[in-house]
Backbone as CSV, one residue per row, in Angstrom:
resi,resn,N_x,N_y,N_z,CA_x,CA_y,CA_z,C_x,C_y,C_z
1,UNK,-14.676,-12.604,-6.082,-13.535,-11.699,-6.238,-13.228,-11.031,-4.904
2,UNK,-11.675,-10.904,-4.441,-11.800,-10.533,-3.389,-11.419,-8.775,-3.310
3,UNK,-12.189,-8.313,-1.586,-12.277,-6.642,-1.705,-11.483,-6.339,-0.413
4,UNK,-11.116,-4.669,-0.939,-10.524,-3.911,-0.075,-12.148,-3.578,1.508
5,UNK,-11.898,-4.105,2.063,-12.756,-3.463,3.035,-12.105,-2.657,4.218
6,UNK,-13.019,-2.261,5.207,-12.332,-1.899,6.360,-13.549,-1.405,7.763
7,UNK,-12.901,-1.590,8.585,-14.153,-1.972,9.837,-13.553,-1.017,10.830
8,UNK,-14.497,0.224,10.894,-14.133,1.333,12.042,-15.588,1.416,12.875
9,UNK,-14.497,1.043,14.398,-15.410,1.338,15.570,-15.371,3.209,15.946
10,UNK,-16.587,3.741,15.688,-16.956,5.264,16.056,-17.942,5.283,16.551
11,UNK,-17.512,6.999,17.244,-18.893,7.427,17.535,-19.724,8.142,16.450
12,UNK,-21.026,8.441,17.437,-21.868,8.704,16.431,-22.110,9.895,15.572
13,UNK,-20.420,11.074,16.407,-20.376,12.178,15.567,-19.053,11.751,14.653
14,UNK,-18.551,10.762,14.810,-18.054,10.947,13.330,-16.095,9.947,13.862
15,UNK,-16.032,10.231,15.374,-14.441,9.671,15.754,-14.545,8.637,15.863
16,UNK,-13.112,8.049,15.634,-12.305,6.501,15.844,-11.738,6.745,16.755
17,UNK,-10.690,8.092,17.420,-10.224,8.164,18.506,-10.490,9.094,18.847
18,UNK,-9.968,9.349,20.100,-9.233,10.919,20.782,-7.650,11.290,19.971
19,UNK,-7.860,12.444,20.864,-6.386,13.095,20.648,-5.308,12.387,21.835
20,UNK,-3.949,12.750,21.220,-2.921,12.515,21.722,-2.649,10.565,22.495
21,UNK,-3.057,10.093,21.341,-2.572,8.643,21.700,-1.030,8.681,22.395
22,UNK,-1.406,7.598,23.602,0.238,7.129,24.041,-0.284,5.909,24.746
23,UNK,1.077,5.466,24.809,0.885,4.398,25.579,-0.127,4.166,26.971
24,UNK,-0.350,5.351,27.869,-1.679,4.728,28.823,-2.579,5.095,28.307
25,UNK,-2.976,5.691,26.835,-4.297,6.194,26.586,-4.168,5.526,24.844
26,UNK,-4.201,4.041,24.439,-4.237,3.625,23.269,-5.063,4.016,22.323
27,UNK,-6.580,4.728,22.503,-7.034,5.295,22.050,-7.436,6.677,22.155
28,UNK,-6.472,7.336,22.640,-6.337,8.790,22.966,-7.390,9.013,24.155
29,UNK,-6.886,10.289,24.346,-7.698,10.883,25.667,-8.709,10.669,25.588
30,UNK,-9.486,10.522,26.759,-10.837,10.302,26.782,-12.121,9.443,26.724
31,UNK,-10.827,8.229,25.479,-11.676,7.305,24.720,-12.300,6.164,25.957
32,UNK,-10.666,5.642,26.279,-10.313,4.627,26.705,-11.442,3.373,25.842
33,UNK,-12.027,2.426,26.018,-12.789,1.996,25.440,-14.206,2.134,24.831
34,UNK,-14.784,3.117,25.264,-15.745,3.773,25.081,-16.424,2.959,23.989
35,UNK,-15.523,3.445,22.739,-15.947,2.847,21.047,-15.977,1.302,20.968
36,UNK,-15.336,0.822,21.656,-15.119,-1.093,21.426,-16.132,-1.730,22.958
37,UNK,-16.809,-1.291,23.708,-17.189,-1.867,24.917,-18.072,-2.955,24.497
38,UNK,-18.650,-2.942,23.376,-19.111,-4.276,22.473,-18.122,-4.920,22.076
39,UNK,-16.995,-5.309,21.794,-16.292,-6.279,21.664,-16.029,-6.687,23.089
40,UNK,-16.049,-6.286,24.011,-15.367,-7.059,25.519,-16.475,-7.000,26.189
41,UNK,-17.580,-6.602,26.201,-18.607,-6.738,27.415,-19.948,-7.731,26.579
42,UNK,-19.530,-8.062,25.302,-20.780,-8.859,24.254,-19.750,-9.612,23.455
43,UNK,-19.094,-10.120,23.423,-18.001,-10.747,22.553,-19.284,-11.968,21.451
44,UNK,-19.891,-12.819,22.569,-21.141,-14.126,21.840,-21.988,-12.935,20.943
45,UNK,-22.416,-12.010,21.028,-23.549,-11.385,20.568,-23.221,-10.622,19.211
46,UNK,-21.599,-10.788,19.295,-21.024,-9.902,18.181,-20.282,-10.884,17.616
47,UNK,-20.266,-12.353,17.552,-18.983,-12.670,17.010,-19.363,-13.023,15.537
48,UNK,-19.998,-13.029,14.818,-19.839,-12.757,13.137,-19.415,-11.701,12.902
49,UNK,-19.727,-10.908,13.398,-18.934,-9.427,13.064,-17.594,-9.801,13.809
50,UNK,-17.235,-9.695,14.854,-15.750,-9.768,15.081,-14.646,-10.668,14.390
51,UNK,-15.635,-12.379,14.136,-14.879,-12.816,12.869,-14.180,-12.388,11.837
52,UNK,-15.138,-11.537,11.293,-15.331,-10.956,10.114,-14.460,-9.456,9.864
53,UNK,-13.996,-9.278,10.967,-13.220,-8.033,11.247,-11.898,-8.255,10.909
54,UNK,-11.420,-10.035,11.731,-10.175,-10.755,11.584,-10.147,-11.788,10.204
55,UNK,-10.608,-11.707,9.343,-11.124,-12.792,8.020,-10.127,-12.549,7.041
56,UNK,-9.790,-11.375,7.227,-8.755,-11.063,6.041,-7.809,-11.963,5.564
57,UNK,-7.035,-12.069,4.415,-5.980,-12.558,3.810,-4.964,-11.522,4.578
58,UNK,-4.841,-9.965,4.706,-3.719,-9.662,4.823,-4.416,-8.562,4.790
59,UNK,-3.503,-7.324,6.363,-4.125,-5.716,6.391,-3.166,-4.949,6.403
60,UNK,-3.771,-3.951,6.380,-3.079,-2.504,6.411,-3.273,-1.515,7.348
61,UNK,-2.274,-1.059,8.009,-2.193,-0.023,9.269,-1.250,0.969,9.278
62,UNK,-1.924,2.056,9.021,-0.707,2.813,9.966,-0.174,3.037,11.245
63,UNK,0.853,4.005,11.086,1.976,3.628,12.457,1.119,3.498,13.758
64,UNK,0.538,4.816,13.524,-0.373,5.058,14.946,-1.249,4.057,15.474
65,UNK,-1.943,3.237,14.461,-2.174,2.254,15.122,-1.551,0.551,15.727
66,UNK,-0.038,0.756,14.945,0.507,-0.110,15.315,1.483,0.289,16.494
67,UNK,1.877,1.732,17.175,2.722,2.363,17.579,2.541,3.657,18.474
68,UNK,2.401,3.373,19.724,2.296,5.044,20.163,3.345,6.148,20.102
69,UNK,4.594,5.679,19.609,6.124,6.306,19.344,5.924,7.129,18.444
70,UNK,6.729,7.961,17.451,6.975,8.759,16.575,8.638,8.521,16.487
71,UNK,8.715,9.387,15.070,10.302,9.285,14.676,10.904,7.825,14.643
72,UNK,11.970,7.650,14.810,12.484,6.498,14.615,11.977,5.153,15.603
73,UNK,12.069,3.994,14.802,11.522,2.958,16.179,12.197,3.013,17.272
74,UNK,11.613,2.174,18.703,11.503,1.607,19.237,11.670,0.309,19.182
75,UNK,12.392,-0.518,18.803,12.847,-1.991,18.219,11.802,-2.943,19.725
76,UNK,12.203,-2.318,20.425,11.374,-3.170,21.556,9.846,-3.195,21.518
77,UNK,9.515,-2.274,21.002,8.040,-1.731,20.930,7.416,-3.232,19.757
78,UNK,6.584,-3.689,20.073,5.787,-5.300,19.128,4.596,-5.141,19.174
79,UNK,4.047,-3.692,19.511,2.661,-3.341,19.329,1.803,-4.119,20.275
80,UNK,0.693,-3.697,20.465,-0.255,-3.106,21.260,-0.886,-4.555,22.004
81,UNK,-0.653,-5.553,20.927,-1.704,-6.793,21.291,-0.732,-7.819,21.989
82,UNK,0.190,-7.927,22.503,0.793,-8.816,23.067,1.537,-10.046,22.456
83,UNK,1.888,-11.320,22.574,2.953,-12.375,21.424,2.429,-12.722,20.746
84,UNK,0.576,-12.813,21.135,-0.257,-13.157,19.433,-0.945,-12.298,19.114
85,UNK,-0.834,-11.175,18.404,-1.773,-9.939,18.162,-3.227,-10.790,16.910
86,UNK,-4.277,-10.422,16.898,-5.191,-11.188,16.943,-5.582,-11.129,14.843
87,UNK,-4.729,-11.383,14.442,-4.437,-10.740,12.614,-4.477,-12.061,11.911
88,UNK,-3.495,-12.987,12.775,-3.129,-14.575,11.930,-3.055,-14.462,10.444
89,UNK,-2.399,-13.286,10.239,-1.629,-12.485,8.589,-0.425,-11.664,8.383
90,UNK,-0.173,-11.319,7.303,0.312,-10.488,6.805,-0.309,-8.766,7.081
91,UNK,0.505,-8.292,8.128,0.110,-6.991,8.239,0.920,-5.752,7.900
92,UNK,1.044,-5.128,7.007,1.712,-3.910,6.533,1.037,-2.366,6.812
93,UNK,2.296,-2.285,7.666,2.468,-1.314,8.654,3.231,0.222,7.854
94,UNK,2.597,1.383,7.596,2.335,2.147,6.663,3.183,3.483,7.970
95,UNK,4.910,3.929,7.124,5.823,4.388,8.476,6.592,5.116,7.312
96,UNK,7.098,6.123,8.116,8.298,6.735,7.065,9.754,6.176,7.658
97,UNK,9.429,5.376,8.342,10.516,5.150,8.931,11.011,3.527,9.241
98,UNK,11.961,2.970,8.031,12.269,1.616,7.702,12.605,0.764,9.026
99,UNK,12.315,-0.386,8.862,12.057,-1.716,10.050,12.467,-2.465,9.323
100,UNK,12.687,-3.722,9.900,12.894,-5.194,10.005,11.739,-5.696,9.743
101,UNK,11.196,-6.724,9.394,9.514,-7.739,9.348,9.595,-7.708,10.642
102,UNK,8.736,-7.985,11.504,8.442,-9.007,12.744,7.477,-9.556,13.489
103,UNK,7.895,-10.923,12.956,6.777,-12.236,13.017,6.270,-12.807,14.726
104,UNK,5.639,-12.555,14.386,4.696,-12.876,16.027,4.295,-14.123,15.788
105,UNK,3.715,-14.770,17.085,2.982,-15.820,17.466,2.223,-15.944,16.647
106,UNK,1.118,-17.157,15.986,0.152,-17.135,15.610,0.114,-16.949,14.028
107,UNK,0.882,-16.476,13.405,0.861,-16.171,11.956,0.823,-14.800,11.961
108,UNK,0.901,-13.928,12.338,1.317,-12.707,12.252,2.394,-12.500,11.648
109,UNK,2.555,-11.203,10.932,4.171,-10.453,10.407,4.017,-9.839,10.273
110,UNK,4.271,-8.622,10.652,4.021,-7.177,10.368,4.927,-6.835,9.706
111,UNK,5.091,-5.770,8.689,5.855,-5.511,7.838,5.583,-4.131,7.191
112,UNK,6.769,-3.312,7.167,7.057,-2.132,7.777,7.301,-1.253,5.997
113,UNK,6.053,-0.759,5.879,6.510,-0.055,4.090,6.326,1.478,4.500
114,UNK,7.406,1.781,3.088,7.847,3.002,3.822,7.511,3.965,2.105
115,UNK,7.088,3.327,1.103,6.714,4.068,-0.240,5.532,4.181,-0.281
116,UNK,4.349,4.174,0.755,3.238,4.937,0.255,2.320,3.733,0.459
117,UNK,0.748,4.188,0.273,-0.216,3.384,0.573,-0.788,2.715,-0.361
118,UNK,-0.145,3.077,-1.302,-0.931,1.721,-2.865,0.021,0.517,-2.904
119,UNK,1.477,1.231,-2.559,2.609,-0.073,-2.444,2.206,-1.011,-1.225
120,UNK,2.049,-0.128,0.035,1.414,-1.098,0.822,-0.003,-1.844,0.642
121,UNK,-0.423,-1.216,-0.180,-1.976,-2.176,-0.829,-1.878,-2.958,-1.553
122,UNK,-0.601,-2.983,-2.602,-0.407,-4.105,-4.034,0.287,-5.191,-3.020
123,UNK,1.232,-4.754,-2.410,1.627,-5.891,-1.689,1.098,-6.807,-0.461
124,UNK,-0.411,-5.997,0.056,-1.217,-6.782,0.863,-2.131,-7.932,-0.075
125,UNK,-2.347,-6.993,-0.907,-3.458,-8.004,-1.946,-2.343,-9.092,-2.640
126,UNK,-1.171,-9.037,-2.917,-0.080,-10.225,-3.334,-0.079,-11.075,-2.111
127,UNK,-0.221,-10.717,-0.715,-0.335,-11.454,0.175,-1.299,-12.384,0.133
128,UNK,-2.282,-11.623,0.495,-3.794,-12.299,0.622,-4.288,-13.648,-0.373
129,UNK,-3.930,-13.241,-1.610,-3.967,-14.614,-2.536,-5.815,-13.829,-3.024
130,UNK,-6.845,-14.523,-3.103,-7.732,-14.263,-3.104,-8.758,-14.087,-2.180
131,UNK,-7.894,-14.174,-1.367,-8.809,-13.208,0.245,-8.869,-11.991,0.258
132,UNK,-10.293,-11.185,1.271,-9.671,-9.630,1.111,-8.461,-9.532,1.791
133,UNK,-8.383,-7.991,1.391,-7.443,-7.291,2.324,-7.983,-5.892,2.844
134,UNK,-7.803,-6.154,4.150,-8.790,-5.080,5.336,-7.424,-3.646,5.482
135,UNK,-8.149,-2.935,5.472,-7.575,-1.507,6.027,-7.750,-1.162,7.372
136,UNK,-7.334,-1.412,8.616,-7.381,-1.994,9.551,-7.507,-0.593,10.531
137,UNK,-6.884,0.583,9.892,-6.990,1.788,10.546,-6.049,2.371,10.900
138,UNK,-5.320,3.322,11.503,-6.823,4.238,11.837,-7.226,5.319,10.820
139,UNK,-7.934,6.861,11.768,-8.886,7.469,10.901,-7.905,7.969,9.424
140,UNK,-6.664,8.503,10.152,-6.101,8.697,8.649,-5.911,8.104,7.716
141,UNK,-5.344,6.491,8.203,-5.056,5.810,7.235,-6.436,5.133,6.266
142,UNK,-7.651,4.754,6.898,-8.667,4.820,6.287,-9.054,6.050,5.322
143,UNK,-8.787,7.162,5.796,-9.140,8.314,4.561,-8.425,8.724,3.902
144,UNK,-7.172,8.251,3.855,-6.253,8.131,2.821,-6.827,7.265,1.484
145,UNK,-7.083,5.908,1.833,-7.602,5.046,1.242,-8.877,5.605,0.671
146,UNK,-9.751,6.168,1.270,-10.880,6.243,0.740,-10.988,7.412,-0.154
147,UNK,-9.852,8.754,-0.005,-9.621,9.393,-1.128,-8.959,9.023,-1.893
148,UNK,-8.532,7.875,-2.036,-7.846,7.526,-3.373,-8.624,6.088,-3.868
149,UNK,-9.972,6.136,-3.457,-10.734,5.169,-3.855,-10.822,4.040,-4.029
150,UNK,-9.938,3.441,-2.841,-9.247,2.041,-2.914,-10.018,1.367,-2.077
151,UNK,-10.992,1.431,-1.038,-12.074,0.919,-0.253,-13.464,0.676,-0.936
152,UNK,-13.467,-0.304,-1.174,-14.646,-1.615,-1.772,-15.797,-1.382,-1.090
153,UNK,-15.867,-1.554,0.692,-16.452,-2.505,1.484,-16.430,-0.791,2.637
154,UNK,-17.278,-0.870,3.503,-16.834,0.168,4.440,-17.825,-0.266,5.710
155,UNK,-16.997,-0.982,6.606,-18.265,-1.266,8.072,-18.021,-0.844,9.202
156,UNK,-18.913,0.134,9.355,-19.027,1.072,10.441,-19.583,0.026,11.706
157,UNK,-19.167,0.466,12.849,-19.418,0.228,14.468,-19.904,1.272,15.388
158,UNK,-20.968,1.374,15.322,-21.099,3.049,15.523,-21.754,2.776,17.171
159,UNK,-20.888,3.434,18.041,-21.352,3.335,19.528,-21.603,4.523,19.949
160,UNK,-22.913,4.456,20.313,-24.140,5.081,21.099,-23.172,6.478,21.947
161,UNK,-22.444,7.313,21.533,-21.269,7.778,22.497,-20.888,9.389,21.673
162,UNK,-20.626,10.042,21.978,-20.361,11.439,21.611,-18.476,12.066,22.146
163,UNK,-18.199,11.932,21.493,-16.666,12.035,21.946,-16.660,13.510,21.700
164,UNK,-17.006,14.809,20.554,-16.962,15.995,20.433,-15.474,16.410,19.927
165,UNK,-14.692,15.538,19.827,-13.245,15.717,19.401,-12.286,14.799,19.355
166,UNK,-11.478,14.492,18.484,-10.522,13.437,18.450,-9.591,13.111,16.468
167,UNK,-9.736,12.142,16.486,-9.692,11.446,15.335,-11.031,11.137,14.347
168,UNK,-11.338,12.283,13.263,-12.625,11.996,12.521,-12.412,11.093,11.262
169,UNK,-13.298,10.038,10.806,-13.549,9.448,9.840,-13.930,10.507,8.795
170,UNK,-13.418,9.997,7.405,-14.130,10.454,6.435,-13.785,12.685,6.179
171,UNK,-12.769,12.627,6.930,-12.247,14.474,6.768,-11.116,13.946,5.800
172,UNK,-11.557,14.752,4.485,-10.407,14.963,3.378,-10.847,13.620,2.563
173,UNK,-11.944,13.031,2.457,-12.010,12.051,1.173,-12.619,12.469,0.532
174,UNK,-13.374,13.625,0.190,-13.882,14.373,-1.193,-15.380,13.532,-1.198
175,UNK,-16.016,13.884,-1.958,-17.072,13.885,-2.789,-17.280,11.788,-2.738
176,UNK,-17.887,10.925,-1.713,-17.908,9.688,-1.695,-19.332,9.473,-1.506
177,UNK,-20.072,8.210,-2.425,-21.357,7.962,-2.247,-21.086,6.081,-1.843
178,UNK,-21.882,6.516,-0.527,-22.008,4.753,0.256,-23.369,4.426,-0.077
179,UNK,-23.428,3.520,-0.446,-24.808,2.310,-1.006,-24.691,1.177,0.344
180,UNK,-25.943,1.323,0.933,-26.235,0.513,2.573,-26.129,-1.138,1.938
181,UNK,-25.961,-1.830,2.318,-25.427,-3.265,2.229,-26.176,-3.827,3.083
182,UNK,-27.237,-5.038,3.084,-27.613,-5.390,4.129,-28.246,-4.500,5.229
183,UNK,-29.234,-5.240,6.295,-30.106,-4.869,7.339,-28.808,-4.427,8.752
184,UNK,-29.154,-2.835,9.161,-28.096,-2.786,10.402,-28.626,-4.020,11.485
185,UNK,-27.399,-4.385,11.862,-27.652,-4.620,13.256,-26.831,-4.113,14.551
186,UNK,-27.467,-4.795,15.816,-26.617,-4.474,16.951,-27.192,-4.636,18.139
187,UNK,-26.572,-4.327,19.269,-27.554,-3.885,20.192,-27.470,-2.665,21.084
188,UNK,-27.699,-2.151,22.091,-27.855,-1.527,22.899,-26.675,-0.948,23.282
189,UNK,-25.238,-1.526,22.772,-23.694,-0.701,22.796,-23.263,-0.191,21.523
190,UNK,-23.838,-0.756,20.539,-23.622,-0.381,18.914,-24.288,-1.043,17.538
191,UNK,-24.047,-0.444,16.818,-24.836,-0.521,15.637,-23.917,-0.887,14.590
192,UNK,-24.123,-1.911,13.907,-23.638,-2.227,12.749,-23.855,-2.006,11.398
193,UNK,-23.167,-1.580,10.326,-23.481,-0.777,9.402,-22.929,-1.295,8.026
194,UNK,-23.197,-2.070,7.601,-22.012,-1.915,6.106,-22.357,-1.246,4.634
195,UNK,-21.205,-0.469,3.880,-21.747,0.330,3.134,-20.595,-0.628,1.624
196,UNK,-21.210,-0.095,0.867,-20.554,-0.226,-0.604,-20.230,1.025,-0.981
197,UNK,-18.619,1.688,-1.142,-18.280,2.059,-1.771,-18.229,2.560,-3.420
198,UNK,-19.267,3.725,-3.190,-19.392,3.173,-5.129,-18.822,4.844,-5.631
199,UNK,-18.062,3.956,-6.442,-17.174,5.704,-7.220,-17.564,6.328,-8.917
């Protein structure tokens, strides 16, 4: 049967980002890569997990992580990853503010919902077929999800790193008990974690 999961790279007090994302600072002040330096400096050492990050049938994002803009689009703006952003799905992009689809290289389509995060969830999982469907981030849009108890699967990336401020995981999902899944692994840039969601 397939599950809602979702895979956040943090530190070890608790952030996915910094503050004030823009375009020269994609993961807000401070971050710069800090949280991901295991995906680009260990790519061989991590790639079941990084597979496994991209495995989905079809995800879910909000703006901020598809967008350093606010208010109305940017039509030029095609997000962060360049003509093949690395998804090869259906990605629904979680905005108050209505778009066009737009299909990238590779099997990508991002697609722009503007009624809320269960509509964008019924219609990722209609995507997916019987694949999951990943919640792709960021911290809000993950704890949106996870207060409304729609996260199955929960795999933490937890790098060795102290940010002291930014974007926190897990502020405003109430009362949640994670059941450990499997032996952590990692190495020496981060730790791998997966939890079961149990409500």
């Amino acid at each position: 049967m397939s599950k809602v999961t979702s895979d956040m790279a943090m530190s070890i007090d608790g952030y996915v980002a910094g503050l004030h994302q823009s375009l020269d600072d994609p993961f807000g002040e401070g971050v710069g890569e800090r949280l991901h330096r295991w995906m680009f400096d260990e790519p061989e050492a991590h790639k079941a997990v990084l597979d496994g990050i991209v495995a989905a049938g079809a995800f879910v994002m909000g703006r901020n992580m598809f967008s350093p803009g606010r208010g109305e689009w940017d039509l030029d703006w095609t997000g962060w990853w360049g003509e093949e952003p690395p998804y090869h799905a259906p990605v629904f992009v979680l905005t108050h503010h209505p778009r066009e689809p737009l299909t990238m290289k590779g099997g990508t389509t991002f697609v722009f919902v503007t009624d809320g995060i269960e509509a964008a969830l019924a219609a990722a999982r209609e995507a997916a077929g019987d694949r999951d469907v990943a919640i792709a981030g960021g911290a809000q849009t993950v704890n949106q999800y996870l207060a409304a108890g729609l996260i199955d699967e929960l795999r933490l990336h937890v790098a060795p790193v102290i940010l002291g401020r930014g974007e926190r995981l897990f502020d405003g999902v109430g009362d949640t008990n994670l059941e450990p899944v499997g032996t952590p692994t990692g190495t020496a840039l981060v730790t791998h974690l997966t939890y079961r969601v149990v409500r």
